[in-house]
C-alpha positions as CSV (number, residue, x, y, z in Angstrom):
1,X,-22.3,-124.0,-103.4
2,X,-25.8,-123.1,-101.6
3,X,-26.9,-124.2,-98.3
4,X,-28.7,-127.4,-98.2
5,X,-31.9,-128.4,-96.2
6,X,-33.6,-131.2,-95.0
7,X,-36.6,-130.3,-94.8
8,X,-39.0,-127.7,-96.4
9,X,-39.3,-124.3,-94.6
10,X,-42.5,-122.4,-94.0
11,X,-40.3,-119.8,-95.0
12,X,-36.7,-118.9,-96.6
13,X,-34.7,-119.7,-94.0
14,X,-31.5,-120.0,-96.4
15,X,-31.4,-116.7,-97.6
16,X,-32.1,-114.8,-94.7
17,X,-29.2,-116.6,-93.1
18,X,-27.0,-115.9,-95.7
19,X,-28.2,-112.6,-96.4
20,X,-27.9,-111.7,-91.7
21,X,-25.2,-113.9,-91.1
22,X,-23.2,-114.8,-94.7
23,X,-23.6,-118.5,-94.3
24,X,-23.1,-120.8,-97.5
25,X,-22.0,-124.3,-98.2
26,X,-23.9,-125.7,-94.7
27,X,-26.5,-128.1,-94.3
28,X,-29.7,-126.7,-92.2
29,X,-31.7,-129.3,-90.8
30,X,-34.9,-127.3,-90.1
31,X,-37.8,-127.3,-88.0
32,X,-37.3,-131.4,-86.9
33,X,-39.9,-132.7,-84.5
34,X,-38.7,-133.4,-80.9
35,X,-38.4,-137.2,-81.6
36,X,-35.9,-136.2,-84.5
37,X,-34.0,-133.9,-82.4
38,X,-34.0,-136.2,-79.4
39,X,-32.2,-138.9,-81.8
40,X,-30.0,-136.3,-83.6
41,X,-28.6,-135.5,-80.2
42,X,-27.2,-138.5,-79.5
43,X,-25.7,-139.5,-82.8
44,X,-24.3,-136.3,-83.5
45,X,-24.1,-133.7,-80.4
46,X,-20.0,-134.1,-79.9
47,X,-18.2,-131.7,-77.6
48,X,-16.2,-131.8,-74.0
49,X,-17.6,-133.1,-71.3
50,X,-14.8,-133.6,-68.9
51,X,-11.8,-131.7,-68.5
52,X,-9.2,-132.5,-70.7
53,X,-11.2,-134.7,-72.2
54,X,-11.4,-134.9,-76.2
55,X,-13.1,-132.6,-78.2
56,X,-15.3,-135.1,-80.1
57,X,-17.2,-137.2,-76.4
58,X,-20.7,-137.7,-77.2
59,X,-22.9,-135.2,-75.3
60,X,-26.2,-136.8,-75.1
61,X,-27.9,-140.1,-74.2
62,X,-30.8,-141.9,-73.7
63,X,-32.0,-143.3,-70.5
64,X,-33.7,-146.7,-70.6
65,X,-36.8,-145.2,-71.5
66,X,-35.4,-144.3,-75.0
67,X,-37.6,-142.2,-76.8
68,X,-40.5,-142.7,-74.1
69,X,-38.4,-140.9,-71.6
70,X,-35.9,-137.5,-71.2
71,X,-32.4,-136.9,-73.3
72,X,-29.7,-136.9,-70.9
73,X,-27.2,-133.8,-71.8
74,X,-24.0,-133.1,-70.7
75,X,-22.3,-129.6,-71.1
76,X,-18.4,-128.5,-71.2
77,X,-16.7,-128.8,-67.9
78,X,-16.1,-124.7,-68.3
79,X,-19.9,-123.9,-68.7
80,X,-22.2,-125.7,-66.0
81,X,-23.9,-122.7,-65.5
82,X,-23.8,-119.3,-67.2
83,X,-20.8,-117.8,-68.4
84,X,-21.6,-114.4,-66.4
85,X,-18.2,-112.6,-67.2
86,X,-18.5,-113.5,-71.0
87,X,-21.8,-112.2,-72.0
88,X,-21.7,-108.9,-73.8
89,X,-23.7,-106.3,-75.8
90,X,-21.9,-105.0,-78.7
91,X,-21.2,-100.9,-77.9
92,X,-22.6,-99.7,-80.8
93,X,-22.7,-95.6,-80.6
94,X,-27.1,-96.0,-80.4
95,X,-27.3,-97.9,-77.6
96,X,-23.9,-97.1,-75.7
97,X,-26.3,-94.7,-73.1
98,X,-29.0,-97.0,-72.8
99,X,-27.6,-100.3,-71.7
100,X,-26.7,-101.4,-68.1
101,X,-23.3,-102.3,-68.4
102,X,-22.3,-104.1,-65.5
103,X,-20.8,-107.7,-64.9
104,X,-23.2,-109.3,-66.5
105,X,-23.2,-107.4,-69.6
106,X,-20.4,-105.7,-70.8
107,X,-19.6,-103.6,-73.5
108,X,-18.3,-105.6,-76.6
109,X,-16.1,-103.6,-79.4
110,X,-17.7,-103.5,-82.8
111,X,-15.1,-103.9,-84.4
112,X,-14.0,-106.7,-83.0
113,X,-17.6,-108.0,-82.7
114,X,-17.8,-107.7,-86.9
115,X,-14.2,-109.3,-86.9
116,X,-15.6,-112.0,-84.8
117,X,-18.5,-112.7,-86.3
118,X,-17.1,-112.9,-89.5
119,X,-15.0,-115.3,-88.4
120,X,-17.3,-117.8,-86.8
121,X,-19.7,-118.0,-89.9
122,X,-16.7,-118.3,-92.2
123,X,-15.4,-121.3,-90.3
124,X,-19.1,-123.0,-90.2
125,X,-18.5,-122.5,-93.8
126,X,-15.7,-124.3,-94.4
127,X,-16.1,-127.4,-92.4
128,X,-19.6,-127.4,-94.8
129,X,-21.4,-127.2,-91.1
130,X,-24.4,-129.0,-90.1
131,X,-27.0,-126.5,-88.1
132,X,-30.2,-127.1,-86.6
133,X,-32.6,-124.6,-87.3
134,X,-35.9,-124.2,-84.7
135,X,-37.9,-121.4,-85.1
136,X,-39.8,-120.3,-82.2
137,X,-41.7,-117.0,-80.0
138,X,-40.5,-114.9,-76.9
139,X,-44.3,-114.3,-75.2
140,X,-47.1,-115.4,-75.6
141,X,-49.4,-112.5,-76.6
142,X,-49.5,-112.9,-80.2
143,X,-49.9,-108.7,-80.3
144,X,-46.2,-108.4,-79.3
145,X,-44.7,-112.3,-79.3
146,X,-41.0,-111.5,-80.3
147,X,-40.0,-113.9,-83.4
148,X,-37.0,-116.0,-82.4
149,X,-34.7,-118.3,-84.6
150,X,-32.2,-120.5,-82.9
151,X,-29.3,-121.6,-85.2
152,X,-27.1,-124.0,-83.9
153,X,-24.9,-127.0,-84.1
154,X,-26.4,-129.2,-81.5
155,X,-29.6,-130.4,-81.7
156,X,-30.3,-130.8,-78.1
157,X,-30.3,-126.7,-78.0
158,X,-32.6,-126.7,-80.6
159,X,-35.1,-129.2,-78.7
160,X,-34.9,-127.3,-75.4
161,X,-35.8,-124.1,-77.5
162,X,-39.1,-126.3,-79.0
163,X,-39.3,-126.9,-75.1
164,X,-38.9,-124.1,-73.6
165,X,-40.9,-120.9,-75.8
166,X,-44.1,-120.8,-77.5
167,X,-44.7,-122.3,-80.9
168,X,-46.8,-121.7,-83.9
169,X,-48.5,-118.5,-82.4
170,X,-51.3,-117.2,-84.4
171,X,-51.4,-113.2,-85.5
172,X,-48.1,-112.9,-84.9
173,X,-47.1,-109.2,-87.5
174,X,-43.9,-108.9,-89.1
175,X,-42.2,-111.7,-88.3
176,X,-39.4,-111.6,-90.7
177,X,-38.6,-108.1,-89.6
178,X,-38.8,-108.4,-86.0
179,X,-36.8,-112.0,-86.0
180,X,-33.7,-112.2,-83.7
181,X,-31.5,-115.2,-84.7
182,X,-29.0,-116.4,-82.4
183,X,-25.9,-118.4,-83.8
184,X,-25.1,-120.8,-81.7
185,X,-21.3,-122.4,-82.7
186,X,-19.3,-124.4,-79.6
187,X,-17.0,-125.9,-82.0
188,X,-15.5,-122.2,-82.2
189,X,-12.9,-121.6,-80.5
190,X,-12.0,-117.6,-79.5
191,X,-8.8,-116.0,-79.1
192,X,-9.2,-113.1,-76.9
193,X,-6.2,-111.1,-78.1
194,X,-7.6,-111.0,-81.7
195,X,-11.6,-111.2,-80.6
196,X,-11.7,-108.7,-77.8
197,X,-13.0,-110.8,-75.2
198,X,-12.2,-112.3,-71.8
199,X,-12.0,-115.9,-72.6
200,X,-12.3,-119.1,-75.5
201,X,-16.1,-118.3,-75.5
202,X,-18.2,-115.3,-75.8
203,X,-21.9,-114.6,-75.8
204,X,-22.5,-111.2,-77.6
205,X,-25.7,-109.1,-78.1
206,X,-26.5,-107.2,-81.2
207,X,-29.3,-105.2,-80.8
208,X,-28.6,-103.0,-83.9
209,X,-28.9,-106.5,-86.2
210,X,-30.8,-108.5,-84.0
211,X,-28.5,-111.5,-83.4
212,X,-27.1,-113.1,-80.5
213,X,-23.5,-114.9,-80.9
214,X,-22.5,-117.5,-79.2
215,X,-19.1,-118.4,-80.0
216,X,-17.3,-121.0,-78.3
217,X,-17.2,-123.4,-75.7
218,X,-21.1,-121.9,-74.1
219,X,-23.1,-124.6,-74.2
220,X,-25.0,-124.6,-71.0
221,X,-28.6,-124.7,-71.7
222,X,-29.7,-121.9,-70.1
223,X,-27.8,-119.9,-72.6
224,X,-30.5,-120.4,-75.6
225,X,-33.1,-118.6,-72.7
226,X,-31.1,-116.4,-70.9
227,X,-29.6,-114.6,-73.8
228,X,-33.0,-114.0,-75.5
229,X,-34.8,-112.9,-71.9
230,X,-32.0,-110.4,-72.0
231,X,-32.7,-108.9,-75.2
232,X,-36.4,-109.0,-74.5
233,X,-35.7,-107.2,-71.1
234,X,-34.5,-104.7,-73.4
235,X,-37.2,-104.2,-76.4
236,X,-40.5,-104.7,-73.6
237,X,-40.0,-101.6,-71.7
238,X,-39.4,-99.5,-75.0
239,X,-42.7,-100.5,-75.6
240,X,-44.1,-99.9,-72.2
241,X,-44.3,-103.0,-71.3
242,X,-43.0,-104.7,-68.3
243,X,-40.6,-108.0,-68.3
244,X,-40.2,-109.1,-64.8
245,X,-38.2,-112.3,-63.1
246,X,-41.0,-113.7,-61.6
247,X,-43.6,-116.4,-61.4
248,X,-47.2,-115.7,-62.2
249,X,-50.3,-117.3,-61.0
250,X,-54.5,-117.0,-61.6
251,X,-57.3,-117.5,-58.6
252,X,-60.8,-118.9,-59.0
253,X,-62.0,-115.8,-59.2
254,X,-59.5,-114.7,-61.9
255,X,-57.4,-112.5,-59.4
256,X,-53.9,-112.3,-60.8
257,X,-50.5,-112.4,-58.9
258,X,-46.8,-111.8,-59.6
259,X,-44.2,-113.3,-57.1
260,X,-40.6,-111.8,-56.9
261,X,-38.1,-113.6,-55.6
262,X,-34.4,-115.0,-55.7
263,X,-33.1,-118.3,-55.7
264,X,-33.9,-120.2,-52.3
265,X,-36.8,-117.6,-51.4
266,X,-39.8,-119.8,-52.2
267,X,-40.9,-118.4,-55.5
268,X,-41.8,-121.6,-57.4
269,X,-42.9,-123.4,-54.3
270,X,-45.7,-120.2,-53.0
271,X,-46.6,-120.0,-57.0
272,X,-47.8,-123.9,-57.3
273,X,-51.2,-123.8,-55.6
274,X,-53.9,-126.0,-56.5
275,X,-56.3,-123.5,-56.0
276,X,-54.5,-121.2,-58.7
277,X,-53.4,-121.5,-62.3
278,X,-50.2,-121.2,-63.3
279,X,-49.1,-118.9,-65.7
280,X,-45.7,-119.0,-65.1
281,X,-42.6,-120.3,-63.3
282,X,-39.7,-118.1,-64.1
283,X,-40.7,-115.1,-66.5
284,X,-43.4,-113.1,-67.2
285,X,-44.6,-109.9,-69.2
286,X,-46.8,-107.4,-68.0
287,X,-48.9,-105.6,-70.6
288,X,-51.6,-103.7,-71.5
289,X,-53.3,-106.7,-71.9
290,X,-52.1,-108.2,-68.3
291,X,-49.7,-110.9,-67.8
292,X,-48.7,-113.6,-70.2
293,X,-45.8,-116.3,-69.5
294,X,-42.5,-115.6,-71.9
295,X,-42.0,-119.1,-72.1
296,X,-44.1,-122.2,-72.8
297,X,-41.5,-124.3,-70.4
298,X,-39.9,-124.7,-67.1
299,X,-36.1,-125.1,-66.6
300,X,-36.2,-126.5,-62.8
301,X,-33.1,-127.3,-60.6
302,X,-33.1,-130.9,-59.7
303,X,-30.1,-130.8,-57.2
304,X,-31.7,-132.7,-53.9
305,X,-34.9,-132.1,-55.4
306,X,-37.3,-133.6,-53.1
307,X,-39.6,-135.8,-55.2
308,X,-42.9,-135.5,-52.4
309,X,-42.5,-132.1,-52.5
310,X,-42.1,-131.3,-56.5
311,X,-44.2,-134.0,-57.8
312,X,-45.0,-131.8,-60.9
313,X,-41.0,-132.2,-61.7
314,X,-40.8,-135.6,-60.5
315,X,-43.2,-137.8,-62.3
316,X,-41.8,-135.2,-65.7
317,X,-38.6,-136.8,-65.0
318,X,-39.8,-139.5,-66.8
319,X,-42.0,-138.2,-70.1
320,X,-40.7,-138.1,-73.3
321,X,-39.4,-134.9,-74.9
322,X,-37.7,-134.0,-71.7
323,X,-34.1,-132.6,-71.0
324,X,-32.0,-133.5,-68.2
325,X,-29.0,-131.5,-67.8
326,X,-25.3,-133.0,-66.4
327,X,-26.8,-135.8,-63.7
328,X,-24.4,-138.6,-63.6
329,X,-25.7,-142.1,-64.5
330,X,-26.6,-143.9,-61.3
331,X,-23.7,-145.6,-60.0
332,X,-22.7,-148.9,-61.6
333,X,-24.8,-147.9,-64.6
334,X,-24.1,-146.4,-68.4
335,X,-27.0,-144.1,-68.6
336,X,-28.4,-146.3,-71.1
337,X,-29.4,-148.5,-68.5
338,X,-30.6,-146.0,-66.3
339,X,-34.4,-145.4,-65.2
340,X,-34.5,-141.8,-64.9
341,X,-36.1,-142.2,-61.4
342,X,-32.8,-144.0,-60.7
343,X,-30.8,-141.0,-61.2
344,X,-28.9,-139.8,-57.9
345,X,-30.1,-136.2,-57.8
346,X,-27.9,-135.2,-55.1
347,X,-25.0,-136.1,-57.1
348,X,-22.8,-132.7,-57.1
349,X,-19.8,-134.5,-58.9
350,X,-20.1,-132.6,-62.2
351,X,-22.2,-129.5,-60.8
352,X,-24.1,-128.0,-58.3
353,X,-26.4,-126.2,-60.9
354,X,-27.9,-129.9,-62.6
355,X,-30.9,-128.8,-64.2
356,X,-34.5,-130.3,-66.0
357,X,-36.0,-128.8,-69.3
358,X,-39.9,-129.7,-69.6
359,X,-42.9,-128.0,-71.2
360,X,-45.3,-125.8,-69.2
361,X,-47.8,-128.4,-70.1
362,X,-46.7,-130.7,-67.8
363,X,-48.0,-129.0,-64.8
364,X,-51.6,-129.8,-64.4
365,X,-53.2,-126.4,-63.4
366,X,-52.2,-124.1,-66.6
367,X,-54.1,-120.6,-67.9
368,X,-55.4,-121.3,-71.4
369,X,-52.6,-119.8,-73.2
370,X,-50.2,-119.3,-70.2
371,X,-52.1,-115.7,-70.1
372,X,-54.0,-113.9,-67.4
373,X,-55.5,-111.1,-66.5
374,X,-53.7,-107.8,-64.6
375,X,-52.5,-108.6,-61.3
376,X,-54.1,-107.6,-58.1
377,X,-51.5,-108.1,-55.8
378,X,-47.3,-108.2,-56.0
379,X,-45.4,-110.3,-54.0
380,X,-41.8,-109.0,-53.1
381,X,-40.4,-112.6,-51.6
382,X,-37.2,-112.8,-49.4
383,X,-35.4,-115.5,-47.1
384,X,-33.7,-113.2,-44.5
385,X,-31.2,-116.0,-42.7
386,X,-30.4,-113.0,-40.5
387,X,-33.9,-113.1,-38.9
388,X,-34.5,-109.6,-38.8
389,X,-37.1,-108.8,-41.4
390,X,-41.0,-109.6,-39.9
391,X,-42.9,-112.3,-41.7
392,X,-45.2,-109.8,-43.9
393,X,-44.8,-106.1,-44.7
394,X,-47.5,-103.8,-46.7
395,X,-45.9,-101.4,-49.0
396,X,-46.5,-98.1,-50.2
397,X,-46.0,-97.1,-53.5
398,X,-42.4,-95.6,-52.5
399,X,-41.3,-98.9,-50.7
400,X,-42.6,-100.9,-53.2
401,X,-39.7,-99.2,-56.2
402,X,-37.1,-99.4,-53.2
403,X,-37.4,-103.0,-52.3
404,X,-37.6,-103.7,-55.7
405,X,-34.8,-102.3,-56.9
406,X,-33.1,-103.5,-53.6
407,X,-34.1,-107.2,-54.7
408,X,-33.1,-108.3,-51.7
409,X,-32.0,-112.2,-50.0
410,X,-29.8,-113.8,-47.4
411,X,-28.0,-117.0,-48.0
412,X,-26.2,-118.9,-46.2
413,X,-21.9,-118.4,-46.5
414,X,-20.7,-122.0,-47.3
415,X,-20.7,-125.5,-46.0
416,X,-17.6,-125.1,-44.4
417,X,-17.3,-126.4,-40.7
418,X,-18.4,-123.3,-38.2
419,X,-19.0,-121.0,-41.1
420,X,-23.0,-119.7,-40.0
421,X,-22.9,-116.1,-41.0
422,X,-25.7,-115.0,-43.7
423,X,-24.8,-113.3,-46.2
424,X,-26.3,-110.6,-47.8
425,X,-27.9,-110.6,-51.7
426,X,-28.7,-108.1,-53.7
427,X,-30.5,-108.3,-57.2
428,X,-31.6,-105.6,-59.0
429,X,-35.4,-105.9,-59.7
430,X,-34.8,-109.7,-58.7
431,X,-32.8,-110.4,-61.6
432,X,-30.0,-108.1,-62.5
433,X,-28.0,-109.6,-64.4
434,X,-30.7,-110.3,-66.9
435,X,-31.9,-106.5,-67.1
436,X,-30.7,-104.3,-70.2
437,X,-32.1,-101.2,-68.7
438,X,-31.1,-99.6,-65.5
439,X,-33.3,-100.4,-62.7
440,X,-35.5,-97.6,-62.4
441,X,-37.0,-98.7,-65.8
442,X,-38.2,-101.5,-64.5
443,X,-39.4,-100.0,-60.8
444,X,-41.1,-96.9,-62.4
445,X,-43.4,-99.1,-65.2
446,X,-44.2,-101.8,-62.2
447,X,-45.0,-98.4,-59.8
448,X,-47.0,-96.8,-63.0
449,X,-49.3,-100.2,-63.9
450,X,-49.4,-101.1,-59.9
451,X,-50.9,-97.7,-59.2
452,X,-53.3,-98.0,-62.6
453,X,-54.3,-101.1,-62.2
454,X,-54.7,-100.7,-58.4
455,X,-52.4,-103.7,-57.2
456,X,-51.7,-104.1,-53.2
457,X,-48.0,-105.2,-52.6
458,X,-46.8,-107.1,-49.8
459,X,-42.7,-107.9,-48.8
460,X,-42.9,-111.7,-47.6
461,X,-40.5,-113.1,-46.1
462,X,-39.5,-116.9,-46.1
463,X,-36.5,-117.0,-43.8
464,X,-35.4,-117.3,-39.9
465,X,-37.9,-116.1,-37.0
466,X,-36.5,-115.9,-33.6
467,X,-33.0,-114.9,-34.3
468,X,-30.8,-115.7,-37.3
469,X,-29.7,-119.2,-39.0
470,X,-28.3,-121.7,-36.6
471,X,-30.1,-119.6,-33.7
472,X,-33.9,-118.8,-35.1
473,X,-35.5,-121.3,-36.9
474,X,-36.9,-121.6,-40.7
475,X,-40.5,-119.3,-41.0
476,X,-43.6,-122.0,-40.8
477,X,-44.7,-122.9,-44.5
478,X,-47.9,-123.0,-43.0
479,X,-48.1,-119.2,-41.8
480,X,-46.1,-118.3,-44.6
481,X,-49.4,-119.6,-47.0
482,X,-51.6,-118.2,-44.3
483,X,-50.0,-114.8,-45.0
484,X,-49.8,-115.3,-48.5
485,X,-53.5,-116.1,-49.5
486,X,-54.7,-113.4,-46.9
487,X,-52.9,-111.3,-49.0
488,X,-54.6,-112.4,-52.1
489,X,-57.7,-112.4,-50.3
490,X,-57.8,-108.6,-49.6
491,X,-57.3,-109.6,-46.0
492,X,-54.6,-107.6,-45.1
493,X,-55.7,-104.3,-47.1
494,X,-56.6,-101.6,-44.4
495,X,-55.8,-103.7,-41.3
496,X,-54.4,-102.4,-38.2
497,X,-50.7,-101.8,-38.3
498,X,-47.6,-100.8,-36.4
499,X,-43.9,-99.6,-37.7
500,X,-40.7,-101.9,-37.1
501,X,-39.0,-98.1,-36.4
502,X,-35.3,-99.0,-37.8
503,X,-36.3,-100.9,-40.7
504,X,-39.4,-98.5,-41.2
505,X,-42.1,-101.2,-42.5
506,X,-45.5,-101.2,-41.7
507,X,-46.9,-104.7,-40.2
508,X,-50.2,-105.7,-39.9
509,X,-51.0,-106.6,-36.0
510,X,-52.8,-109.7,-37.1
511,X,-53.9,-111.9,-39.2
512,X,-56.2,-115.4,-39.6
513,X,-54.2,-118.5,-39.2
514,X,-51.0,-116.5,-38.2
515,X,-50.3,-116.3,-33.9
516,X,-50.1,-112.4,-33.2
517,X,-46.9,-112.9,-31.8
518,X,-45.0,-113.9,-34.6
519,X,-45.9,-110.9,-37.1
520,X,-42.9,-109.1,-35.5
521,X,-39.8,-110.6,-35.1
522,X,-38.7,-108.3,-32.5
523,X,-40.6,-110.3,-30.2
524,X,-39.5,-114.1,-31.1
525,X,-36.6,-113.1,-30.3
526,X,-35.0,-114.1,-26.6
527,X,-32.6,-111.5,-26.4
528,X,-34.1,-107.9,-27.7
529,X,-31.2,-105.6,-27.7
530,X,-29.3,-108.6,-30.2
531,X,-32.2,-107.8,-32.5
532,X,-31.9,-104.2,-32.3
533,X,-28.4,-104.7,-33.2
534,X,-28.9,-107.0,-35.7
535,X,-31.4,-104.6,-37.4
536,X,-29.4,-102.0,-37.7
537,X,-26.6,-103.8,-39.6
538,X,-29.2,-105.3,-41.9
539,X,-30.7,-101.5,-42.4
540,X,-26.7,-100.1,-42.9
541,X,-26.5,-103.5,-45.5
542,X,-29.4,-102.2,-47.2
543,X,-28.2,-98.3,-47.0
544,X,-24.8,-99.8,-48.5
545,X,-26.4,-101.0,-51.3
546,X,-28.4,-97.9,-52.3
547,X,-26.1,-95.9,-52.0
548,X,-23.6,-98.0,-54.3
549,X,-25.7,-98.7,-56.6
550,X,-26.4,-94.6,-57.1
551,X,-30.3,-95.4,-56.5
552,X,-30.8,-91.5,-55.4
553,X,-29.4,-90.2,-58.6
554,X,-31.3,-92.3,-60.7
555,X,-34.8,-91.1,-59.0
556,X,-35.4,-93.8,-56.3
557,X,-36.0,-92.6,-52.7
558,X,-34.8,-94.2,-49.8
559,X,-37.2,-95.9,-47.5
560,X,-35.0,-97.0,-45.1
């Protein structure tokens, strides 16, 4: 029996899934429209949702809006966020030396991968499977846009892959021969004795055959992006270009910036000004043609999301062709009777991590073709809680690889009751676990087009002045800006500067709209020799790091 469709394809979707994957006897439903997906969703999306809950629940809903507003989506109890200690990269013998294995990747048996496989496609098979079938780009720069095909059995995955990367890009070469397809199956259930994995779910990377598996109970939304940023984390830097975890922005007078940064650091806040476009929230590529966003969406946090402050993401909240990810319905209410603005936001009783899917095109201040030019200035962002680091730091070209591969942040231990001590965060290139490569791949192409391009870099830092959380207090937004755009302006490039001696960075003596006595922290502070102290435990912290990670021996110098 062949593979049935409900539409017709641009292209022969059923036999290139059964010639990649050995699918037959399913039903694709291919290429539907946001509207069709939205009402797909909830009619046929059935999974967990609670613990020990059934298998069958309904997964998504409809708010009162209907179709006018978001689809409400609810993951498996087990995946709320992503399954860090089940993603993998199959070992194959060509890229056993090349990938980062770590955590975050691990290496995945190929025979058991094959075995696995195998299995998954044969049991989509038998149960005569209905999959959803959205065909979409990773960049987009139509010179090097990487074809992507998401295959999957719920259709609210294939409407946050319509949201979230570019469609229908023009000039695109090769496309069936560069495609990765990812089968997505959370019906399947693993047995890690006889698959080789950790758990009942795994999400594997095969870079020799261009697929991504998810098998099993993985449905978190962020898996459909994550999983595909990974592999194009890989493929970018073979080609000498740069994928970075960063937002992306464009001045009136088409300067370019990139801002690093990890969670809680300020990255998305600095980015949206209205006196710059936007190129990009969360991921961007830097090529020989400059910067272009790797997505055409945003995938915000909406956990106490302050609505004054974000009202880009608040007024989406209610558009159509939205996704709202595990928010309880307000209380007293079935979601159906819910006005998304209703929705308790602070509600942490199914996850910390609730999260909004929406298309770039909802922010108002976009670059035609979420593309810019090459950047002029870097920004490395931090929120040191231990209030050590000064406000702004220039970098040379050294510091600039070391802080990078550093990626470093301090947040806060817990919520527990007399529990105040930072706690130190440390990301690889500001996004390890998403990087293929080693992190000197990434430092010594961003060093290489920083120093062609002539690009000024500055370490900001959005944390604690005066002494560290629960003594110093939160960095001014409004010097923090002030610091920023003199950055962009140029303002800060040859200024006067001094040395913070332990933590050897150079920082400027002043600049406008910024008091003088604030650019070094040594001097908000009360007590001096607690700071002196406390910057030599940040500098050991930072030492620690490098030293564990085996920085040296990979060709980074130490710069502090």
């Amino acid at each position: 029996m062949n593979p049935t469709t409900t539409s017709t394809p641009p292209s022969d979707h059923v036999r290139e899934l059964e010639k990649l994957l050995g699918l037959k006897g399913v039903t694709y439903k291919f290429g539907l429209s946001k509207e069709e997906l939205f009402g797909e969703a909830i009619q046929h999306d059935r999974g967990r949702v609670k613990q020990g809950g059934p298998n069958d629940a309904q997964k998504a809903f409809p708010t009162r809006l209907g179709l006018q507003g978001p689809l409400v989506y609810y993951t498996d109890p087990d995946c709320t966020g992503r399954r860090v200690k089940d993603t993998y990269a199959v070992n194959w013998p060509e890229v056993a030396d090349v990938i980062w294995w770590k955590d975050d990747v691990q290496p995945y048996d190929p025979e058991k991968y094959t075995g696995l496989l195998k299995r998954v496609v044969e049991n989509l098979n038998a149960r005569k499977a209905s999959l959803y079938v959205k065909d979409v780009f990773v960049g987009a720069d139509p010179e090097f846009a990487l074809p992507y095909r998401f295959v999957g059995e719920y259709a609210a995955h294939a409407m946050f892959a319509h949201n979230m990367f570019p469609k229908d890009l023009k000039g695109v070469q090769d496309v069936a021969a560069r495609r990765w397809t990812m089968l997505n199956a959370p019906s399947f259930v693993c047995e890690p004795a006889r698959d080789g994995c950790r758990a009942e779910a795994a999400i594997v990377i095969d870079v020799k055959n261009k697929i991504c598996l998810v098998a099993g109970r993985a449905d978190y939304c962020g898996v459909v992006k994550k999983t595909i940023f990974t592999v194009g984390n890989y493929l970018l830097p073979l080609e000498g270009r740069l994928s970075m975890h960063c937002s992306a922005n464009v001045g009136m007078k088409g300067d370019a910036a990139i801002l690093f940064g990890l969670s809680g650091t300020g990255k998305t806040t600095l980015s949206a000004d209205p006196d710059r476009r936007l190129i990009g929230d969360d991921e961007t590529i830097w090529s020989d043609n400059g910067l272009c966003n790797l997505e055409d969406g945003c995938y915000a946090k909406l956990i106490d999301l302050d609505k004054k402050a974000e009202p880009v993401i608040a007024a989406a909240l209610s558009k159509p062709g939205t996704i709202v990810e595990n928010v309880p319905p307000a209380k007293g209410k079935t979601m159906e009777q819910c006005d998304p603005q209703e929705l308790d936001l602070t509600d942490k009783s199914i996850t910390e991590n609730t999260r909004f899917s929406y298309p770039l095109s909802a922010n108002p201040n976009v670059m035609p073709g979420a593309r810019g030019g090459h950047p002029e200035t870097i920004v490395l962002l931090t929120a040191d809680a231990f209030g050590v680091l000064p406000p702004v730091a220039v970098l040379d070209p050294e510091q600039v690889m070391y802080h990078f591969v550093s990626g470093f942040t301090a947040k806060l231990a817990g919520t527990e009751v007399g529990v105040t001590e930072p706690k130190a965060a440390f990301s690889a290139c500001f996004g390890a676990p998403f990087m293929a490569h080693k992190p000197p791949v990434y430092a010594k192409l961003l060093s290489a087009k920083m120093k062609k391009h002539k690009a000024r870099c500055i370490l900001l830092n959005t944390g604690w002045s005066g002494g560290p959380y629960g003594v110093g207090k939160r960095m001014s937004i409004g010097h923090t800006r002030a610091l920023l755009n003199a950055a962009l302006e140029g303002k800060l490039d040859g200024v006067e500067t001094e040395t913070l001696p332990t933590l050897n960075l150079k920082i400027p003596k002043a600049c406008p709209g910024v008091p003088s006595e604030v650019l070094n922290p040594r001097n908000t502070w009360k007590d001096k020799a607690a700071y002196d102290a406390a910057a030599v435990k940040l500098r050991d912290m930072f030492r620690k790091n490098f030293e564990d990670k085996g920085f040296a021996k990979l060709g980074i110098q130490p710069a502090m």
